[in-house]
N, C-alpha and C positions, 0 to 999 in steps of 0.2 A: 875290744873291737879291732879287725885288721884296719893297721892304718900304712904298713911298708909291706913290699914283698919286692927282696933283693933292691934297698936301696931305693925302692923308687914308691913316692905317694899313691895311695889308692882310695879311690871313692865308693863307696856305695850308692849307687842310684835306685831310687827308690820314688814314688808320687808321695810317700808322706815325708812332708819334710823333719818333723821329729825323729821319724828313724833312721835319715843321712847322714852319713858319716861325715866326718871333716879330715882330709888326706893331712902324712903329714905326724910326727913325730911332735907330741904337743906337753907343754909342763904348764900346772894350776896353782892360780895364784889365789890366797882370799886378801878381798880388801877391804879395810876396815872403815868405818867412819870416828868422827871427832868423838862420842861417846865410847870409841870400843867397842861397839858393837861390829860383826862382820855383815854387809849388804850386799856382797858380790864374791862367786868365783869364778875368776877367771883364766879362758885355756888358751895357752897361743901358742903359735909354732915354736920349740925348742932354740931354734937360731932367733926368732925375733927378739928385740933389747928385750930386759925385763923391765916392770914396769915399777918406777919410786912415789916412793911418796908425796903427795903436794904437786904430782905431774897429772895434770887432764887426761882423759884417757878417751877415744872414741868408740865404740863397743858397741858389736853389735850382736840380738838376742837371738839366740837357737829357735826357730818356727817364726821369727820376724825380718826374714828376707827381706834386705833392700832398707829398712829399718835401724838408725843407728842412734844414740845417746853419750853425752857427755858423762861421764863422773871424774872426779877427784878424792882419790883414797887420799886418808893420813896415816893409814898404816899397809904397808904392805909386807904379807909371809908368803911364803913360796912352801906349798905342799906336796911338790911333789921332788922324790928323791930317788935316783937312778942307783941302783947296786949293782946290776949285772952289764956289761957291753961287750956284746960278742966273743961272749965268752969270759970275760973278762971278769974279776972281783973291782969293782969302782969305789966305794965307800963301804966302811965297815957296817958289816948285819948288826939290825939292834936285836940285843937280847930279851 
């Protein structure tokens, strides 16, 4: 989905909010509960902290505007990994 064009965030607006976009250069997190099991992934702006373990989180759900929830992961992975940046080679390709 476009989410920059020249540096600067873009939205798509749309009446179904399911297919809105979220402006905005974004990395996914999954977080886990106390079994290991994962119940959440979650996306936030690039620049925003990332988020640790044993920390509250306030979160809120894609088609639940205005609508927010507490969790507290005990584990958190960060899935998403940048290779390319303008051009650039950022972290090695995996094979």
């Amino acid at each position: 989905q476009l989410v920059e064009v020249n540096n600067s965030p873009c939205l798509k607006l749309t009446e179904d909010e399911e297919k809105m976009t979220i402006p905005g250069t974004k990395t996914i997190y999954r977080l886990y509960d106390a079994d290991g099991h994962p119940f959440m992934d979650l996306m936030a702006l690039e620049e925003e902290p990332s988020p640790s373990a044993g920390q509250e989180l306030v979160v809120h759900f894609l088609g639940q505007l205005g609508e927010a929830s507490t969790v507290i992961p005990v584990t958190v992975e960060c899935l998403h990994q940048t290779y390319f940046r303008n051009g650039q080679v950022r972290a090695a390709l995996p094979s």
